[in-house]
C-alpha positions as CSV (number, residue, x, y, z in Angstrom):
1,X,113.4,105.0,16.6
2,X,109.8,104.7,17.1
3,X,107.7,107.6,18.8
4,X,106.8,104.9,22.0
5,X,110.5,103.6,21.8
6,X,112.0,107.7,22.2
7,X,109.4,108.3,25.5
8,X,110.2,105.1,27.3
9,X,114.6,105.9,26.7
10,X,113.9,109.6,27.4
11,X,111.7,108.8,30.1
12,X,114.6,107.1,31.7
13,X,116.0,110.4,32.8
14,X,112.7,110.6,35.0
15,X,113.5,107.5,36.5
16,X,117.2,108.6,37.2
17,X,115.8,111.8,39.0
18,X,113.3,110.5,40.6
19,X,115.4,107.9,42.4
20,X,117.6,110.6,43.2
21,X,115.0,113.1,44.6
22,X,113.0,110.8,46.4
23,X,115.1,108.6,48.2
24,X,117.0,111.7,48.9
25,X,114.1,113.4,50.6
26,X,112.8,110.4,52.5
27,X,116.3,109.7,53.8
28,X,118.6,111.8,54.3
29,X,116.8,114.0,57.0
30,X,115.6,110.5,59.1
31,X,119.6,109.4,58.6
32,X,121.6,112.5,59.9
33,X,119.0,113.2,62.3
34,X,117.6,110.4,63.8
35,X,120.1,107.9,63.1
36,X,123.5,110.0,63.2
37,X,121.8,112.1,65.8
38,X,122.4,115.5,63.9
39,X,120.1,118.0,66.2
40,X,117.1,118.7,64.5
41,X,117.6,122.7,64.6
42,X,121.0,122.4,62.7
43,X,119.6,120.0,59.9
44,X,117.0,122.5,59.9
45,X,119.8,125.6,59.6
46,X,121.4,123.1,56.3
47,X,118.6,122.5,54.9
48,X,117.5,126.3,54.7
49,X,120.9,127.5,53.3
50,X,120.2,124.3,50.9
51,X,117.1,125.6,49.2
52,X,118.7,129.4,49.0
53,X,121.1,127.9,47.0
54,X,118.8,126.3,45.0
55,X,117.1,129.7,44.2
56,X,120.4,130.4,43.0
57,X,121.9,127.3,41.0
58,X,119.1,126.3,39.3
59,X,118.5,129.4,37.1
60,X,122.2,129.4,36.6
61,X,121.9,126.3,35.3
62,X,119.5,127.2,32.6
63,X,121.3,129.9,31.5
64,X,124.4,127.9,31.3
65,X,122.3,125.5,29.1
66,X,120.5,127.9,26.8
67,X,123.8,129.8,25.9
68,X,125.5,126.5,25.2
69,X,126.5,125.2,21.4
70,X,128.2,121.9,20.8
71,X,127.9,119.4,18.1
72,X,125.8,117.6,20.9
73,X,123.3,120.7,21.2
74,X,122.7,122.5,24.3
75,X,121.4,120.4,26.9
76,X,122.8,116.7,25.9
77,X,126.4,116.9,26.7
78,X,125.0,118.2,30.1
79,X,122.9,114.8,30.9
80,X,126.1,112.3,29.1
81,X,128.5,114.0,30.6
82,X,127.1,114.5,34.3
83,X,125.2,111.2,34.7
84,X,128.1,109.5,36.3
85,X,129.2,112.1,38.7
86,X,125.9,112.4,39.9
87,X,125.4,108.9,40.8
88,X,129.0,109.3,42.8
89,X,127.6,112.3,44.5
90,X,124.6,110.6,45.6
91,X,126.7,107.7,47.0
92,X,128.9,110.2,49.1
93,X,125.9,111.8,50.9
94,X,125.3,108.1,53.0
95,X,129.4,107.7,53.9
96,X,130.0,110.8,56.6
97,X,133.4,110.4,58.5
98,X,132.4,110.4,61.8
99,X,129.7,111.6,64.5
100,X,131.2,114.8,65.5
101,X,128.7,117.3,66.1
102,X,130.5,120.1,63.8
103,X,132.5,117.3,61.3
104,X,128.9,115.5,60.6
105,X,127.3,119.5,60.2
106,X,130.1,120.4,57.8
107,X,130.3,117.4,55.8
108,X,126.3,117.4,55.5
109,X,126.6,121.1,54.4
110,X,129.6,120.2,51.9
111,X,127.9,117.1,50.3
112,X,124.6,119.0,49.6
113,X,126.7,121.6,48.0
114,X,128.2,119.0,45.6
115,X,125.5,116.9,45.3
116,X,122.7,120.0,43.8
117,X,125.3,121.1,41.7
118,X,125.6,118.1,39.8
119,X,121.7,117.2,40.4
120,X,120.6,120.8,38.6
121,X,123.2,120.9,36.1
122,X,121.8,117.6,34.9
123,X,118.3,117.7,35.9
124,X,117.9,120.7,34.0
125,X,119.2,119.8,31.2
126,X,117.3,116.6,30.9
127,X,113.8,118.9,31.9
128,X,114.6,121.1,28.4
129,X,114.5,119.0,26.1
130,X,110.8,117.8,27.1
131,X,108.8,120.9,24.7
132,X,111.0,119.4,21.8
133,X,110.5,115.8,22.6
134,X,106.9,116.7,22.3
135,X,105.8,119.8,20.7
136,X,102.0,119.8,20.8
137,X,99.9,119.1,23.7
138,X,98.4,115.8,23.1
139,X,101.9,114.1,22.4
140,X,103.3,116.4,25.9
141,X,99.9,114.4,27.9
142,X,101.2,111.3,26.7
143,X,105.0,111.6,27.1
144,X,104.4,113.4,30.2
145,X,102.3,109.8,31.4
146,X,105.0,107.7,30.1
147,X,107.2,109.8,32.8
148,X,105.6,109.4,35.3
149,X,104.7,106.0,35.3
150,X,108.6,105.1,35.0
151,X,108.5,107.9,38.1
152,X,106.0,105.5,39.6
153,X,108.2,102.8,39.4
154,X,111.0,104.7,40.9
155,X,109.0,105.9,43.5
156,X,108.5,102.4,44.8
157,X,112.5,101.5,44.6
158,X,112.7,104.8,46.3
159,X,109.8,103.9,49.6
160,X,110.3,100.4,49.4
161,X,113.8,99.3,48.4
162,X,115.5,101.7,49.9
163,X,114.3,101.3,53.4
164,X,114.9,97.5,53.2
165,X,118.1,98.4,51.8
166,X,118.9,100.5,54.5
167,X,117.8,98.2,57.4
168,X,119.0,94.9,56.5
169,X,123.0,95.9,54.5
170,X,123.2,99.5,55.8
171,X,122.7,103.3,54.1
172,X,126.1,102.9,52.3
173,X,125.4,100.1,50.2
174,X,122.0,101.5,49.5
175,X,123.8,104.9,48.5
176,X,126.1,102.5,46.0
177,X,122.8,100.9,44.2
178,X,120.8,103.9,44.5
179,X,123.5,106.4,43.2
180,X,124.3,103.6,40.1
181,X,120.6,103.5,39.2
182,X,120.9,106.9,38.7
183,X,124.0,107.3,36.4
184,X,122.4,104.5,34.5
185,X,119.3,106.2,34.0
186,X,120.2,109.1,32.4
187,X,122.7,107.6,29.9
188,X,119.6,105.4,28.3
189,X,117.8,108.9,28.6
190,X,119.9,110.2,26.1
191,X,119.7,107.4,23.4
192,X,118.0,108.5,20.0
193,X,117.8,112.0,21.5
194,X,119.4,114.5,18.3
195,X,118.6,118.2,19.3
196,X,117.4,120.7,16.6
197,X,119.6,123.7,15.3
198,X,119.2,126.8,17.4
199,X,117.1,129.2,15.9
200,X,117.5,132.9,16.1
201,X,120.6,132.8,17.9
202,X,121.5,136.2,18.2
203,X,118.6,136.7,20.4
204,X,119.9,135.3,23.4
205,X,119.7,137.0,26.2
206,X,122.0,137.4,29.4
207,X,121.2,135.8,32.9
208,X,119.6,139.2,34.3
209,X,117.9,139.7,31.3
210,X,116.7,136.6,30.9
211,X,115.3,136.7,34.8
212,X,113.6,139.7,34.5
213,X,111.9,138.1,31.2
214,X,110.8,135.3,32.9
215,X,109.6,136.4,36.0
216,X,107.4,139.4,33.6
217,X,105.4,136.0,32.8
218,X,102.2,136.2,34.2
219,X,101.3,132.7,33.5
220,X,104.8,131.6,34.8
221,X,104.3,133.6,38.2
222,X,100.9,131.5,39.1
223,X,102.3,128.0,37.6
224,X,105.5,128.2,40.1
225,X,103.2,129.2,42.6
226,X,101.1,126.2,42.6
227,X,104.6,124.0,41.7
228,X,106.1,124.9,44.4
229,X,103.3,123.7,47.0
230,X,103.0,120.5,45.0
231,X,106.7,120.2,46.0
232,X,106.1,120.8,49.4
233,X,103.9,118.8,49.4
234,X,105.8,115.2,48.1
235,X,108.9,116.9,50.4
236,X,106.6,116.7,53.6
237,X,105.2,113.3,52.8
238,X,108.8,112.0,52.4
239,X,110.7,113.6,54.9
240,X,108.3,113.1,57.5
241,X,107.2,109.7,57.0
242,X,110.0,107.7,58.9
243,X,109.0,110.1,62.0
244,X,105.0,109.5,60.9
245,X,105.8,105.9,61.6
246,X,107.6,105.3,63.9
247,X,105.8,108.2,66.6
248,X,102.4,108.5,65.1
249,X,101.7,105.1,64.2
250,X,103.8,104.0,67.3
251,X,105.9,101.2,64.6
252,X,109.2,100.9,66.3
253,X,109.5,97.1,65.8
254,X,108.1,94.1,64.1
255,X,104.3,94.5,64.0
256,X,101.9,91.8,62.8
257,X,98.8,93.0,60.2
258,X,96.4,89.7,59.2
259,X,98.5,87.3,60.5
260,X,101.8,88.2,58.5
261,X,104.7,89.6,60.8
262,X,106.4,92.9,59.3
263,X,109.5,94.9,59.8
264,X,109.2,98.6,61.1
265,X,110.8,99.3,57.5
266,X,108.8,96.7,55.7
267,X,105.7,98.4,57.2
268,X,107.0,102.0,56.4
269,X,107.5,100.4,52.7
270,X,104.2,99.2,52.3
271,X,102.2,102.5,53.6
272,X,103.7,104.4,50.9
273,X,104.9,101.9,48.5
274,X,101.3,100.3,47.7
275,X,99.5,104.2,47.3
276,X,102.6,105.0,45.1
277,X,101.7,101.6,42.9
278,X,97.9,102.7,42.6
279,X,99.0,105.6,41.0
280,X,100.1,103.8,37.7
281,X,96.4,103.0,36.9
282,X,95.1,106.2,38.5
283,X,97.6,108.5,35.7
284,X,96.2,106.5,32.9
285,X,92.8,107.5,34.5
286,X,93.6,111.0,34.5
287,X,94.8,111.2,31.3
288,X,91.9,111.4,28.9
289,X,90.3,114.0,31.6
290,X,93.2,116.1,31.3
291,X,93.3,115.7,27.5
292,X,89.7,116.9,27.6
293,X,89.6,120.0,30.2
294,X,93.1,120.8,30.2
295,X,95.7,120.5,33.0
296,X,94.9,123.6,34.5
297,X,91.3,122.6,35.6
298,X,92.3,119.0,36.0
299,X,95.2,120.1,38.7
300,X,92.3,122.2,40.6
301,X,90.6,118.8,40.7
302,X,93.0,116.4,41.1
303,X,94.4,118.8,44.7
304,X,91.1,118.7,46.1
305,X,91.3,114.7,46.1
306,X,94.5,115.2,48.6
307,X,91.9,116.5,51.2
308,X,90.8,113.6,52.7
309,X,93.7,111.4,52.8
310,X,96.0,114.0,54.7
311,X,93.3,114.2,57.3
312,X,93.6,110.7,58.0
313,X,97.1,110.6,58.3
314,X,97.1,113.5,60.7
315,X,94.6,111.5,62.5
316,X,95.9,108.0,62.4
317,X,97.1,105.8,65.1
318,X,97.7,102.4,63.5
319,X,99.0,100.5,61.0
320,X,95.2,99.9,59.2
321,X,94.4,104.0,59.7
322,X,97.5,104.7,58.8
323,X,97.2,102.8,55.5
324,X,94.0,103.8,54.8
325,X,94.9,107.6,54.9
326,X,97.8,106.9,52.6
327,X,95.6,104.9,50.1
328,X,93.1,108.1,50.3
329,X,96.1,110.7,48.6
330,X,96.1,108.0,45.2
331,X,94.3,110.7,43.6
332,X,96.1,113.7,44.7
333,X,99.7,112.4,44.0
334,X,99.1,110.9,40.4
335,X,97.5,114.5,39.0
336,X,100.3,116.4,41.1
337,X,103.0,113.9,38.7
338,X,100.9,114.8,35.4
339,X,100.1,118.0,35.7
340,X,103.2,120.4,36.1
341,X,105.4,119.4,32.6
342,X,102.6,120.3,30.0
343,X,101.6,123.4,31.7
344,X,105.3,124.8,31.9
345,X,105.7,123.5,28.7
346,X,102.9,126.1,27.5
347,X,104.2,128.6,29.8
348,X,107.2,128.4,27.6
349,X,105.1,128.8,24.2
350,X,103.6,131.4,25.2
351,X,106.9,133.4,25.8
352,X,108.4,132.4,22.9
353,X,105.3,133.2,20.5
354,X,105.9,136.8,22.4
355,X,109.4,137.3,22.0
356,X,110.9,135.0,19.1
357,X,113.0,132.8,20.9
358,X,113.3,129.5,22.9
359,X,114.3,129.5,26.3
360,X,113.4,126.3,27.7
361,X,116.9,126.3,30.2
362,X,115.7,129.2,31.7
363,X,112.4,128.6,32.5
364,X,113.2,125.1,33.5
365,X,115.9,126.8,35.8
366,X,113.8,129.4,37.2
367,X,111.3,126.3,38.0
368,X,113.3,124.0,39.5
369,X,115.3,126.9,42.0
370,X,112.1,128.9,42.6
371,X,110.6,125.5,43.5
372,X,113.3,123.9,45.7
373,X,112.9,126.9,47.9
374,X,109.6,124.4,49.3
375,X,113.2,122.7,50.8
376,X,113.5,126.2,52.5
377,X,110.2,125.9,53.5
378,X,110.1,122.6,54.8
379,X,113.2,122.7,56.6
380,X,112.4,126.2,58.8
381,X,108.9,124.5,59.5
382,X,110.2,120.9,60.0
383,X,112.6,122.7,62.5
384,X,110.6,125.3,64.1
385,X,107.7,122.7,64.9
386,X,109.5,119.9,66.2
387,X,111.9,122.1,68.2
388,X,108.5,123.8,69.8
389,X,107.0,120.8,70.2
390,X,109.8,119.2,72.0
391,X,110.5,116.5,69.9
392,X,114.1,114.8,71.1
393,X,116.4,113.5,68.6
394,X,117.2,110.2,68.8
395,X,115.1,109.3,71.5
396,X,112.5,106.5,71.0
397,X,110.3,108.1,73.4
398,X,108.5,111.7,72.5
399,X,106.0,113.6,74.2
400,X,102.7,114.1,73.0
401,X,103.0,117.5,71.7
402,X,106.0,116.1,69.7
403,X,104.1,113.5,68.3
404,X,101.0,116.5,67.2
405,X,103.9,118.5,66.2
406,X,104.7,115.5,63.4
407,X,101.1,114.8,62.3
408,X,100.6,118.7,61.6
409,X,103.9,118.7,59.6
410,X,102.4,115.5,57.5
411,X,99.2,116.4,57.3
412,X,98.0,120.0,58.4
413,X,100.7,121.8,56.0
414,X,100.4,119.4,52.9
415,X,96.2,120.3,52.9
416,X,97.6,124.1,53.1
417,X,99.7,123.4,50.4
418,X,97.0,121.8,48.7
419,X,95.1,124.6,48.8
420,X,97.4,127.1,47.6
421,X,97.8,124.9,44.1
422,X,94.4,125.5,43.4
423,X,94.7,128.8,44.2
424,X,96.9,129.3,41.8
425,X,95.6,127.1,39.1
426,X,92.4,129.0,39.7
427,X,94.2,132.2,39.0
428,X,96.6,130.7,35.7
429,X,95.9,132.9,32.8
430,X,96.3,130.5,30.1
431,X,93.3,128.2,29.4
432,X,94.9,126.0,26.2
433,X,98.0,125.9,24.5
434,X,98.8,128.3,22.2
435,X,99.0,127.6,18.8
436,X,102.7,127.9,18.7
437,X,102.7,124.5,20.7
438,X,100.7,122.5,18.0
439,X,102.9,123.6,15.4
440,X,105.7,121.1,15.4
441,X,108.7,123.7,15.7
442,X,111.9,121.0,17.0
443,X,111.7,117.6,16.5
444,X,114.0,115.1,17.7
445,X,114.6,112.1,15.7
């Protein structure tokens, strides 16, 4: 299989997640909320034990993975094997049994439970095997763009299908496409993908062990830093852009922009959908310019350009504003895609040029928990600010201070979050990659 061939089927998996992720995040909040009429202080309550659990899972996860030896290797059974139950699980969080108060709370809490299970068991799996699909840091730039522009495409089935899909045959039968994209993805992720013998097997580590080793990382303490507020900050723009449009752009019903009549959901579609299309060109752009300065300086950069844009959108009124403030974040949300995968990549050289052994699960585990706590984050703000603000769920009707309370959750925290990545990046120790990346260590053929 060709080099191109292996990053478009591997890239797959990114596909599969990000269908997953996103139109999880941008749904399921607006659906048991607003919709199902789930109060927003107990989806708040959920979502908080959620992302503690996640701080939890995930690094299990990565153990689980690293210890692992089948004939398969260590993280592929995980991805064939899971792919399917994940797209059922998926499915199963749109089809609650009823509108009870406590039933619709429980089953929320119950499906979230199942569904991140699955999600991390396979996510993290899939994430591993990224340093030995590409072991220097030119071929990582370029996989890591191959990624994301499948991501890309996701991203628009995710804010633009799946809204249409919802409004015109209902969040079940969205769930049912969405969750089979996803099962389907990761199976094609897997083709042509042969993992390389363990090495130095008897120097694994156990979970405890293992935390305290990765959490000694200097360089991994300011990358999940800045990871995690680039999570917050796709986890605000999704969750709160169903209540962006319809409160702060006042879209509640069929609006008309030059002439052509839209849906509320088609317009909610096209003010993230076009943005997340620009960004195809806009990673290619970025690519040589991280392949010239590195990813740290080029993540500094590429946060700064999310300034603007979430100013407009805390500002905007409209349909036109509103657009124009999502068109403005291009920038910001095509480095935030590139940037993360080759610098934890190099996070995990560096360990292993220290210590003699591979421990991509871990790391990968210890990322993604660490970083879903922004769900933590998102939910006690999304739930402390419209609570004070006296936002009504379910109501088509909210008060001013409601309506502020939303534009600060879309736009004040993401520019705080902003912020805080370059921060961090400013603060990352490691300038390059280390030699041990260039070296060609695991290749999959």
């Amino acid at each position: 299989m060709s080099r191109l061939l292996r990053y478009i089927t591997y890239s797959m998996g990114n596909f599969a997640n990000t269908i997953a992720y996103q139109v999880f995040g941008n749904r399921i909040q607006f659906y048991y909320v607003d919709v199902l009429g789930l109060s927003a202080a107990t989806a708040g309550i959920i979502w908080t034990i959620y992302g503690l659990w996640n701080a939890i899972n995930d690094p299990l996860m990565g153990q689980l993975s690293d210890r692992t030896r089948t004939p398969m290797g260590r993280r592929v059974p995980y991805v064939v094997f899971g792919a399917v139950p994940l797209g059922l699980s998926f499915f199963f969080l749109w089809t609650p049994p009823g509108q009870s108060p406590w039933l619709l709370a429980a089953y929320f809490l119950i499906i979230l439970f199942i569904f991140d299970t699955l999600y991390s068991l396979t996510i993290i799996a899939y994430n591993s095997l990224f340093p030995e699909v590409a072991p220097n840091l030119r071929e990582r730039i370029n996989l890591s763009a191959t990624r994301e522009v499948l991501a890309t495409i996701a991203l628009l089935l995710s804010f633009i299908l799946a809204p249409i899909l919802a409004e015109t045959v209902g969040y079940i039968w969205m769930g049912a496409i969405m969750g089979t994209l996803v099962g389907v993805g990761y199976l094609i992720a897997m083709i042509g993908v042969r993992e390389a013998p363990v090495q130095h097997d008897g120097q694994q580590v156990h979970l405890l062990t293992a935390l305290r080793i990765t959490l000694a990382s200097r360089p991994f303490r300011w990358f999940i830093g800045a990871n995690i507020a680039k999570e917050y900050v796709w986890l605000a723009l999704a969750a709160m852009l169903p209540f962006w449009r319809k409160y702060a752009l006042g879209i509640q019903g069929p609006i008309e922009v030059a002439g052509i009549r839209l849906s509320a959901g088609d317009a909610e579609a096209i003010l993230l959908g076009v943005p997340i299309l620009l960004t195809i060109p806009m990673l290619l752009a970025w690519r040589p310019l991280v392949t010239r300065i590195g990813p740290r300086r080029a993540w500094m950069i590429t946060s700064l350009c999310f300034i603007p844009g979430f100013v407009m959108m805390m500002l905007a009124t409209d349909f036109v504003s509103g657009l124009m403030g999502t068109l403005l974040v291009v920038p910001g949300l095509a480095g935030s895609m590139l940037m993360p995968f080759p610098l934890i990549s190099e996070v995990i050289d560096d360990d292993a040029a220290r210590h003699g052994v591979r421990r991509e699960g871990i790391f990968f585990g210890m990322n993604g928990g660490i970083t879903k706590l922004a769900f933590s984050a998102q939910g006690v703000l999304f739930a402390s600010v419209l609570s004070l603000a006296g936002y009504v769920a379910g109501s088509d009707l909210q008060t001013p201070g409601a309506i502020w309370g939303i534009r600060f959750l879309i736009g004040g925290t993401t520019i705080i979050a902003a912020l805080i990545i370059v921060f961090c990046m400013w603060k990352y120790p490691l300038e390059r990659a280390p030699k041990a990346a260039l070296a060609p260590e695991r290749v999959v053929s």
